[in-house]
DRENRORO-157860 format. One line per 3 residues: number of its first residue (from 1); their letters; for each residue x negated, y, z of N, C-alpha, C. Coordinates in steps of 0.001 Angstrom, whole numbers, plus 500000, padded with zeros to 6 digits. Layout:
N
NUM	A	X Y Z X Y Z X Y Z ~ ...
//
This chain:
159
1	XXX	395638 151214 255622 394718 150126 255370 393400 150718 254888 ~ 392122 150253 255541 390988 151059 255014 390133 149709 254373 ~ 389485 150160 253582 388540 148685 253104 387510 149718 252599
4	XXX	386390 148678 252450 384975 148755 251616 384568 148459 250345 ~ 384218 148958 249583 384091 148135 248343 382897 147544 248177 ~ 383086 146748 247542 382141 145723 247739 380804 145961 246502
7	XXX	379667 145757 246415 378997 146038 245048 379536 145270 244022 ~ 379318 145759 242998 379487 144654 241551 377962 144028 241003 ~ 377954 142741 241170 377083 142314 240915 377167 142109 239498
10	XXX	376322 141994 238501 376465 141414 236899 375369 140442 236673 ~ 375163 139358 235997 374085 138651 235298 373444 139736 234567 ~ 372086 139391 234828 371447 139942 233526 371246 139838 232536
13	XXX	371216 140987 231549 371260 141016 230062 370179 140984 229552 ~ 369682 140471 228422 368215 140791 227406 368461 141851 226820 ~ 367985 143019 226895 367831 144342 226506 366607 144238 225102
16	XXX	365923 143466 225059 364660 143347 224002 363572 142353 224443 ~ 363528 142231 223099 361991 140975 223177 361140 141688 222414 ~ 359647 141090 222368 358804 140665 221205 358266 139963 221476
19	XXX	358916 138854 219913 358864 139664 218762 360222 139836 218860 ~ 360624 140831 217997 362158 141059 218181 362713 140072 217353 ~ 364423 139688 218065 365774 138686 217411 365392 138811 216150
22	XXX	365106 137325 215328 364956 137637 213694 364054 138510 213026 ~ 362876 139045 213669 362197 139171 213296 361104 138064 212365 ~ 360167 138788 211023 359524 137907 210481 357685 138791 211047
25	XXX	356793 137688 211377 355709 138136 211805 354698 137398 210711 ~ 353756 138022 210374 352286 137274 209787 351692 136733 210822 ~ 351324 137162 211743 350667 136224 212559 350874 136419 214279
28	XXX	350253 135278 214332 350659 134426 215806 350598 135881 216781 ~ 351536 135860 217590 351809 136766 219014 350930 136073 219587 ~ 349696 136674 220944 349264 136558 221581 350360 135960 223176
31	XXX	351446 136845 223342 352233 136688 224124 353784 137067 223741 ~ 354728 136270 224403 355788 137160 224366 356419 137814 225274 ~ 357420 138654 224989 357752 139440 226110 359437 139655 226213
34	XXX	359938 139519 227177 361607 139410 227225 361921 140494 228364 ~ 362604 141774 227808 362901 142598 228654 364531 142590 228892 ~ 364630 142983 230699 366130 142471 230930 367313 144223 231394
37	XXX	368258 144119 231668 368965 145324 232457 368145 145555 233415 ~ 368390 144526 234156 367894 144589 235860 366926 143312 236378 ~ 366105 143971 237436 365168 142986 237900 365741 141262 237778
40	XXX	364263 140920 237843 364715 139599 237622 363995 139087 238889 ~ 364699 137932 239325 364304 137360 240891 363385 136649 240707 ~ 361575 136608 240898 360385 135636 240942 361156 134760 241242
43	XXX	360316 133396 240786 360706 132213 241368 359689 131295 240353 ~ 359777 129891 240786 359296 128660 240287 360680 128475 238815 ~ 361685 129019 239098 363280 128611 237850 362881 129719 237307
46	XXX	362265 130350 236879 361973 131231 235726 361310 130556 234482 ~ 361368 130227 233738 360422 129573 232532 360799 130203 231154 ~ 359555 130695 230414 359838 130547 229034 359094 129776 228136
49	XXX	359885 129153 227117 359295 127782 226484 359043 128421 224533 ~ 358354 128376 223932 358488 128721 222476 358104 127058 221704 ~ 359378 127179 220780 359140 125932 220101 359313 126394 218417
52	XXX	358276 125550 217827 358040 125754 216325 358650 124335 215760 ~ 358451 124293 214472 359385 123718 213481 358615 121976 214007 ~ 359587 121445 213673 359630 119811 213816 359651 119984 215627
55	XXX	359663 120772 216290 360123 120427 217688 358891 120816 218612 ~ 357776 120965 217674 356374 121326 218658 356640 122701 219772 ~ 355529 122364 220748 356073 123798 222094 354437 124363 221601
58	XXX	354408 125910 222099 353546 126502 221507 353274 127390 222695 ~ 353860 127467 223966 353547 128128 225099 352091 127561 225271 ~ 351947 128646 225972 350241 128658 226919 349719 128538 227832
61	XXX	350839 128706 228901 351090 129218 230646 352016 129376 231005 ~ 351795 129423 231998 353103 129995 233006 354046 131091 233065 ~ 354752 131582 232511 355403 132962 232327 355149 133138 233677
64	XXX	354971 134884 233356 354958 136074 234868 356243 137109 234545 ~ 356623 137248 236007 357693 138120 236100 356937 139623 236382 ~ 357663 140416 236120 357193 141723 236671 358266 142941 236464
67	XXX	359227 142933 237639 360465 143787 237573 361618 143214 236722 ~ 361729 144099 235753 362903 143402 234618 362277 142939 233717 ~ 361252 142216 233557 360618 141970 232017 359617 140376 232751
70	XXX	359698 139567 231689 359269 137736 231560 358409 138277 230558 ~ 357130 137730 230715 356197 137665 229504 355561 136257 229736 ~ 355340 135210 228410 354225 134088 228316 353566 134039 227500
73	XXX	352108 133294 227779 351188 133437 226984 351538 132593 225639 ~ 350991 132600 224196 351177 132011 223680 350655 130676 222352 ~ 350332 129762 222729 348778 129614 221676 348789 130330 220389
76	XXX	347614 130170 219541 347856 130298 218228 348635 129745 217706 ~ 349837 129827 216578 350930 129250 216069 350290 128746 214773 ~ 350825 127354 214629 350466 126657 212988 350960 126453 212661
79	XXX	352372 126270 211954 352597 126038 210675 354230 127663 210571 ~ 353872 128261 209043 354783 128853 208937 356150 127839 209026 ~ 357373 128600 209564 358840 128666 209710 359034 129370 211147
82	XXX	359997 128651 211591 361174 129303 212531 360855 128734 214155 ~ 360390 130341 215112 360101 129877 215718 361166 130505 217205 ~ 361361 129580 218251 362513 129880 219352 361918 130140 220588
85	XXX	362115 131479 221593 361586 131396 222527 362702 131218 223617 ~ 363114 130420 223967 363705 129899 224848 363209 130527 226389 ~ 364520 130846 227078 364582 131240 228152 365238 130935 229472
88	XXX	364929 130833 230530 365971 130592 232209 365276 131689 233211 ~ 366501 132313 233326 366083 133604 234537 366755 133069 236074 ~ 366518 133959 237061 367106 133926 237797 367892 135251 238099
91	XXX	369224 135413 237499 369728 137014 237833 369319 137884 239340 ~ 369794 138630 238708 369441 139959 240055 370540 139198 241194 ~ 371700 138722 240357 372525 138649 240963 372825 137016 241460
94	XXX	371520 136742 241818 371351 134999 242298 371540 133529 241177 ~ 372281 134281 240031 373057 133410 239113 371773 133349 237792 ~ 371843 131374 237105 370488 131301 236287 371674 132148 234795
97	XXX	370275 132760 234314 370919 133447 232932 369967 132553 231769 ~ 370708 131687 230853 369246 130877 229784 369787 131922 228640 ~ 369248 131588 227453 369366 132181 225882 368169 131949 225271
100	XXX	367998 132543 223760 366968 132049 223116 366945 132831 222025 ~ 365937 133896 221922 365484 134379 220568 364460 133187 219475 ~ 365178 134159 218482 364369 133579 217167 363429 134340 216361
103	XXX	362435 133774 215799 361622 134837 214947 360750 133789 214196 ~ 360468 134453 213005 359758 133485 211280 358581 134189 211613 ~ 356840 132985 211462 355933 133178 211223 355880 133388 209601
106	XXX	355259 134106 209180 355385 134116 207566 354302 133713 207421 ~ 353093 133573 207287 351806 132800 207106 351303 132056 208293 ~ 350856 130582 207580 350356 129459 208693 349189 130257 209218
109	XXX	349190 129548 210606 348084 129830 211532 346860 128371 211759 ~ 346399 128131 212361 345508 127411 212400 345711 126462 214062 ~ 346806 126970 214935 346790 126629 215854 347580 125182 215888
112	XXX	347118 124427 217270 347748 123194 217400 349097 122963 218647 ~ 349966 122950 218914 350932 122454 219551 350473 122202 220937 ~ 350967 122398 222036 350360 122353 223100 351166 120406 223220
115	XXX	350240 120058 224487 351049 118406 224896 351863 118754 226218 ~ 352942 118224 226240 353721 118577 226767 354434 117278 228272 ~ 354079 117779 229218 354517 116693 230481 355740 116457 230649
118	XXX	355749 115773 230725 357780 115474 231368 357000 114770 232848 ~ 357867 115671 233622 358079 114802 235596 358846 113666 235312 ~ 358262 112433 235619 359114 111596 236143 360085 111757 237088
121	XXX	361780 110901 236222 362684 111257 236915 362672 110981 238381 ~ 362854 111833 239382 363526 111472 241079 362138 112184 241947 ~ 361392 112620 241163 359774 113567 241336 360179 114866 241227
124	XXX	360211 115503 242153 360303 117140 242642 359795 117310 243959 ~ 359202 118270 244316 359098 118998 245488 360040 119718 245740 ~ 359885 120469 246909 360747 121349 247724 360988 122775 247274
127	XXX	359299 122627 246328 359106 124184 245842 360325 124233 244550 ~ 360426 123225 244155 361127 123172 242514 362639 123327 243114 ~ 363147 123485 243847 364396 124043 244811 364790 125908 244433
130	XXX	365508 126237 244047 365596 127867 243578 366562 128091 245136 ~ 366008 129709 245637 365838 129915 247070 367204 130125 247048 ~ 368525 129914 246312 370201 130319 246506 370802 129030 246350
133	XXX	370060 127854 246112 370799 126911 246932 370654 126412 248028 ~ 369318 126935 248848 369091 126553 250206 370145 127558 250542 ~ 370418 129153 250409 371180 129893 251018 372675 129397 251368
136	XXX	373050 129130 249482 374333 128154 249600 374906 127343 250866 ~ 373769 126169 250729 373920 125362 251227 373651 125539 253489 ~ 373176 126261 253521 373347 127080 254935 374233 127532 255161
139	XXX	375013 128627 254430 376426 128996 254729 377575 128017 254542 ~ 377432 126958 253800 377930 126020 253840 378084 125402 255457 ~ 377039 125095 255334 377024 124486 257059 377599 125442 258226
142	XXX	377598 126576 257997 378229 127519 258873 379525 127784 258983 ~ 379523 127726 258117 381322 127573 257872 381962 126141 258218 ~ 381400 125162 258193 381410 123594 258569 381746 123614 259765
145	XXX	380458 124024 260472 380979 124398 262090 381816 124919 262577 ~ 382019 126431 262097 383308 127094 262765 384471 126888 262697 ~ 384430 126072 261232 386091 125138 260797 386260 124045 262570
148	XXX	385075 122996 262583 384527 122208 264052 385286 122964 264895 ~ 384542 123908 265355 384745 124571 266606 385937 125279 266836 ~ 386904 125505 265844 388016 125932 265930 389143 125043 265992
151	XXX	388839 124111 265130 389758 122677 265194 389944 121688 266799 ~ 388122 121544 266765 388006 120941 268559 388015 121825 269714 ~ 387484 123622 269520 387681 124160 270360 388717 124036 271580
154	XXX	388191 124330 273163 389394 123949 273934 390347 125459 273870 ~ 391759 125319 274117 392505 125490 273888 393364 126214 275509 ~ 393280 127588 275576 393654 128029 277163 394346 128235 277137
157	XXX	395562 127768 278237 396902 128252 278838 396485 129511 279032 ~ 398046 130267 279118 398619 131640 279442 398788 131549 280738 ~ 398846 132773 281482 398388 132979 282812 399427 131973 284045
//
């Protein structure tokens, strides 16, 4: 019997942030930065969100990917406590990876809370689609068929 082995795929891991897990900072990060094992897949499902005390979001932009590492911009932060940078990747290995570091401003900043959109529910585009469930859903259909074509396929007598 001969076989192939197949790769091992893994989710990716957070290897490091800054500011680092539990870290305490004096003042506001310009950006943060989330470094992973292995590349992380661009996409529109990548987001990182930072939220400060009473629930305010304090992001700036759009996180950018670049290899294994998510960085977003971040406003100035205002009020000292506890702040979460919340995360959603897309693994190397097609699969979403979320988590969430923490880190204490120790002196208030002066900055204000960004305003924050919610999409109305049943409002998405095509783009807001992550590119492994169109894949999914293609091999899906392929396999649909050949189940078809084997079930209705015609069926030949022996000689």
């Amino acid at each position: 019997m001969i076989g192939i082995a197949a790769p091992a795929f893994a989710h990716n891991v957070l290897i490091s942030s800054d500011p680092r897990q539990g870290s305490s900072v004096e003042t506001s990060p310009h950006e943060v930065t989330l470094t992973f094992d292995l590349p992380i897949q661009n996409g529109d499902f990548d987001v990182v969100t930072i939220t400060g005390p009473g629930g305010t979001r304090w992001e700036a932009g759009t996180a950018t990917v670049r290899s294994n590492v998510i960085s977003a911009p971040v406003r100035t932060l205002g009020p000292a406590g506890d702040y979460t940078i919340g995360y959603r990747i897309l693994s190397a290995d097609g699969h979403p990876v979320s988590g969430a570091v923490t880190f204490t401003l120790t002196k208030a900043g002066n900055g204000t809370p960004a305003s924050v959109t919610v999409r109305p529910p049943g409002q998405s585009g095509a783009d807001s689609v992550p590119t492994w469930i169109w894949i999914a859903g293609g091999v899906a259909l392929l396999v649909a068929g050949v189940m078809v074509a084997i079930r209705f396929g015609r069926k030949v007598d022996g000689p």
